[in-house]
Phi, psi and omega in degrees: 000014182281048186267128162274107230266344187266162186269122149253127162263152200308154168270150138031238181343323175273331180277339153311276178001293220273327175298312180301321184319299167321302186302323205306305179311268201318296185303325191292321196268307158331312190296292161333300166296317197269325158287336148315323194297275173310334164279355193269336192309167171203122184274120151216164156295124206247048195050236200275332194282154162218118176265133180266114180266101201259358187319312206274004176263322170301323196288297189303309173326303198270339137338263198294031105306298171294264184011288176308304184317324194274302161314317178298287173307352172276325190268352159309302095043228169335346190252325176318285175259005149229015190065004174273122160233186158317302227263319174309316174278326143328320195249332183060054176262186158205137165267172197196212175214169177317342162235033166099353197264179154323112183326315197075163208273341164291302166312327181273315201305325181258358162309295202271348185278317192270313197284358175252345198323342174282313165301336183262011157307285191302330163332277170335314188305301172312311143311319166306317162316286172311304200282327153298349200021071182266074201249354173292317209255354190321321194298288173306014141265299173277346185296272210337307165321264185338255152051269136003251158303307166335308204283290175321320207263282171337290168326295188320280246273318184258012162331308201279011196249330175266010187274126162293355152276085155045046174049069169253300181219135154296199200284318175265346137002291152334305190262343163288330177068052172268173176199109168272128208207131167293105175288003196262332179294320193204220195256174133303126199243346162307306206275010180222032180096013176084238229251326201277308164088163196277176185293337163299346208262344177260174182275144187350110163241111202236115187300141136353142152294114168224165190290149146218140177343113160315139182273179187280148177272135175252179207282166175267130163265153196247185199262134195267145231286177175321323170234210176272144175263124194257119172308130160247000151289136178304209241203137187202139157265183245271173179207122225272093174333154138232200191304156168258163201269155125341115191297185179265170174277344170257020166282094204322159164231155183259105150359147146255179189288301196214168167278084165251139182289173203272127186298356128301008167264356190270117175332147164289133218031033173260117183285150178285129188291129185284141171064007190284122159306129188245147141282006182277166157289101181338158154258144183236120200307130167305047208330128196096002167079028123309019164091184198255160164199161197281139161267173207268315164323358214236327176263070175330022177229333166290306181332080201287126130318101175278124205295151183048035170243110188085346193284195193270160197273139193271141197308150162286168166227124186260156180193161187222133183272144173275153158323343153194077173120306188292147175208139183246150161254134185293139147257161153026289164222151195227149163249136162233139181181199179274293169235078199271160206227175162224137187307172189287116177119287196298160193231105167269127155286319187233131163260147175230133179255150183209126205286174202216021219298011104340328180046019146323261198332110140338136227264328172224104204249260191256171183209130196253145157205130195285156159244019222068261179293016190181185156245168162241151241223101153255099187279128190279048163078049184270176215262356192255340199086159138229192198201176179212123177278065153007142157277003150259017169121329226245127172244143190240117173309167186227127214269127189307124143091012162272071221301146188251128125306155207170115148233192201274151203076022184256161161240157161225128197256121194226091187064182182349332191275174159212162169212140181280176133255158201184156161217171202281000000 
């Protein structure tokens, strides 16, 4: 069971790694193809004209151009619907789209369109070259590009090292709605429900244990006894029923055998018939042979409810004031946000929208679920972060797609905002 249930997102350092991996095949063929190319070229003269014979940089060129194309869209491809690349596995990353799932083919397109956009400059430079047969000054043009985009395509990658939500996303991230998360560090959140994780992985939501009144127990049958049971008092006449007495309070109880009318009403030397149902209230035999006397039990209306003793412990009701001023009471499961909305499949009872004209806040920023003493406190992958303030002082950022414990007297800060929890 030695699985790790938190979301980590990739560092730096691993998303540089995993991009040079990536770059490397394409860059490699490219370096190759367009020098055969360029050596293959041939000058000849003409009277004032010098003609460029360029056939062996196209041919070479345009190799090594499909060659790239094919590598990029396969693994673009391979990264679309699993979050894999060379470099991702190698590194133990995954990319992922905004809620934790597969990217899809728009999101890797435009990832990779801003993190290559230097190269694929120079690219473009290159072509301009051939067609202009700009091939004298081609060396002064095209290295500094290329340079260049290197240098961009690396910035883009290590991006994620100045994002203030816990390094999650850089700059084309950002603009991708994108998300990268170490899988060797924490869970795969493609292969395990995305950012939210399947239902095992949050916490129970399991009603509170509470005590309730025991209904009264009616008799047991007990084991019966070895003979006929024999009246052993002679014949008495009959006696003018009264009231029954109570038994004392320290008087022990006997089980009975059966419901059987009371052996002084029974002829003399005659057995009492066993089991027999009376409608009247038993009588119950006394332990020590003093004849039968009524139990206290037997009358389900003498039974008193003694007021705060078993009954059920009463639910807290939590609620939380905003910064300014407003205060709700929680249902069950809560959305918070500028305008929140719940992913595909979920059921909120309550969205609470909270204006933002700052627009700090996420369009679904947090998601509350109450728990008896508390909530549990999950920021929904927001682009500000959030954090949770103790009643002692101590505030601890909150890690995206992590359910939190949160109790009451805590504040929680969510992009500009904040709300206490408390309870009524």
């Amino acid at each position: 069971m030695g699985v790790n249930l938190q979301l980590a997102p990739a560092t730096a350092g691993k998303r540089l790694g995993a991009a040079v991996i990536d770059w490397l095949p394409p860059l490699a063929v490219l370096v190759v193809t367009f020098a055969i190319g360029f050596a293959g070229i041939t000058r000849t003269r003409s009277g004032q004209f010098i003609t460029y014979d360029t056939a062996s940089l196209v041919l070479s060129g345009g190799i090594g151009l499909a060659l790239t194309a094919v590598y990029l869209f396969t693994v673009m491809g391979i990264e679309a619907r699993t979050g894999k690349t060379p470099g991702n596995l190698l590194m133990g990353i995954r990319s992922a789209d905004n809620d934790g799932y597969a990217p899809g083919a728009g999101t890797v397109f435009l990832r990779g369109l801003i993190t290559g956009a230097g190269i694929i400059l120079a690219l473009l430079a290159a072509v301009l070259v051939v067609v202009f047969r700009w091939f004298e000054p081609a060396l002064f043009i095209l290295a500094p590009l290329v340079l260049a985009g290197a240098a961009w395509a690396v910035l883009v990658v290590v991006s994620s090292h100045w994002d203030k939500n816990s390094g999650l996303r850089g700059w084309h991230d950002k603009a991708a709605k994108a998300l990268v998360f170490d899988v060797k560090a924490g869970r795969n959140p493609i292969t395990t429900g995305g950012i939210q994780g399947p239902y095992s992985f949050a916490p129970l939501d399991l009603p509170p244990v509470q005590q309730v009144l025991s209904p009264v127990a009616g008799p047991q049958p007990a084991p019966a006894p070895p003979g006929p049971v024999v009246a052993s008092a002679p014949a008495s006449p009959a006696r003018t029923p009264s009231a029954p007495t109570p038994p004392s309070q320290t008087m022990p109880y006997a089980q009975p055998a059966s419901f059987a009318p009371p052996a002084a009403h029974a002829p003399a030397g005659q057995p009492v018939p066993g089991g027999l149902p009376v409608p009247a209230a038993p009588s119950l035999p006394v332990q020590g042979g003093q004849g039968t006397q009524h139990h206290v039990d037997d009358d389900v209306e003498r039974t008193q409810v003694r007021p705060g003793a078993g009954g059920p412990a009463p639910v807290a009701v939590l609620r939380i004031r905003l910064d300014d001023g407003r205060d709700f009471q929680l249902d069950r499961s809560v959305l918070v946000g500028r305008n929140p909305v719940g992913q595909a499949g979920e059921q909120h009872a309550q969205l609470l929208a909270v204006d933002d004209p700052g627009r700090s806040i996420s369009k679904t920023h947090l998601h509350l679920l109450t728990d008896g003493a508390g909530i549990w406190v999950t920021d929904r992958n927001s682009t500000n972060g959030s954090a949770v303030t103790t009643p002692d002082g101590a505030r601890t950022p909150l890690a995206p797609g992590v359910p939190t414990f949160v109790t009451p007297g805590s504040s929680v800060h969510f992009g500009d905002r904040t709300f206490y929890l408390g309870q009524a």
